[in-house]
C-alpha positions, 0 to 999 in steps of 0.5 A: 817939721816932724817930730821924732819918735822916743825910741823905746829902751830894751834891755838885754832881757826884753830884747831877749824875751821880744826876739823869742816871741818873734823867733817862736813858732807858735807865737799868734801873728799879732804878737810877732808883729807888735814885738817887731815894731818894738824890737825896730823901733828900739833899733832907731828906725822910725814909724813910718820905716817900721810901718813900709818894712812890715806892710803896716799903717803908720798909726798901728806903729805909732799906737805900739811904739807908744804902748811899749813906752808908757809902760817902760817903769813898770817893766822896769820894775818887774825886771829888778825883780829878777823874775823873767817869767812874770816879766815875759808875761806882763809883755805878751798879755798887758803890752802887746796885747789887745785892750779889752773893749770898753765900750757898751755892748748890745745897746740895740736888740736884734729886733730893733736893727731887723726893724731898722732893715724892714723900715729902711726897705720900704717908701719914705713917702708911704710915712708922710716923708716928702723924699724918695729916698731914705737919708741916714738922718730920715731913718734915725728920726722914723725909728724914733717916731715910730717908737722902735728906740729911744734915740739912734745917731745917724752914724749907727743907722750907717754901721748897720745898713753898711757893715752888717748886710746880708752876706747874699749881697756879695754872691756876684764876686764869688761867682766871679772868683769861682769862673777864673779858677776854672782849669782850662785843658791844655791841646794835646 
């Protein structure tokens, strides 16, 4: 069974400050569509209506709906305050917007992942290896016997080859792109 969604409360002044961020002009997308799911949600449709109506994942629904609910007391709080500019604000730059990144960045230098693609490029077998191919788990384990780092998850040698190869590798879809746009002259 399914569970239902909370649906979020909104006062006649988040209402109010949520329609304007939609009705906005220069409003960035993404607000327009966080203020959206809100602004549906609070109408009673559920997560997965909210995401079919606005070409949207079920779980990016979800994650906004949530959002607007944990943070109902302190909206709350700063509208009995009576100040609307700092309610508007405390919306559009802590509710809606994106969380700051919170990971670690730059873990591995340049030179290691141009290390990673030169190693990943040559024989398996010309380093003792009795494969003909490269497995993730191979490559982890020759960039650390080889000293290049420390220790490399199999799933981070994946996000490199996969996610960061050369944008060359993709010339054959423009080329492709290019020749259906070719105008072809109309017999007179």
């Amino acid at each position: 069974m399914a569970r239902k969604s909370v649906i979020p409360h909104l006062s006649d002044i988040q209402h109010q400050i949520l329609v304007g961020i939609v009705q906005r002009r220069k409003s960035a997308q993404q607000l327009v569509r966080r203020a959206k799911i809100v602004l549906l949600a609070a109408k009673g449709q559920s997560n997965i209506e909210i995401a079919q109506q606005i070409s949207l994942y079920f779980n990016t629904v979800r994650t906004w709906r949530l959002r607007w609910n944990s943070h109902q007391e302190t909206l709350n709080t700063i509208e009995a305050k009576g100040d609307q500019n700092a309610l508007k604000d405390f919306i559009m730059n802590v509710v809606l917007a994106d969380d700051p990144y919170n990971g670690k960045r730059g873990k591995y230098t340049p030179e290691q992942i141009t290390q990673l693609y030169a190693l990943a490029c040559k024989n398996p077998q010309d380093f003792g290896r009795p494969i003909s191919h490269w497995s993730l788990r191979e490559l982890a384990e020759e960039m650390v016997k080889q000293g290049i780092v420390e220790h490399i998850p199999p799933r981070t040698v994946w996000d490199f080859l996969k996610y960061r190869r050369p944008e060359a590798a993709q010339s054959g879809r423009l080329d492709e792109s290019k020749s259906r746009r070719t105008r072809i002259p109309r017999a007179q």
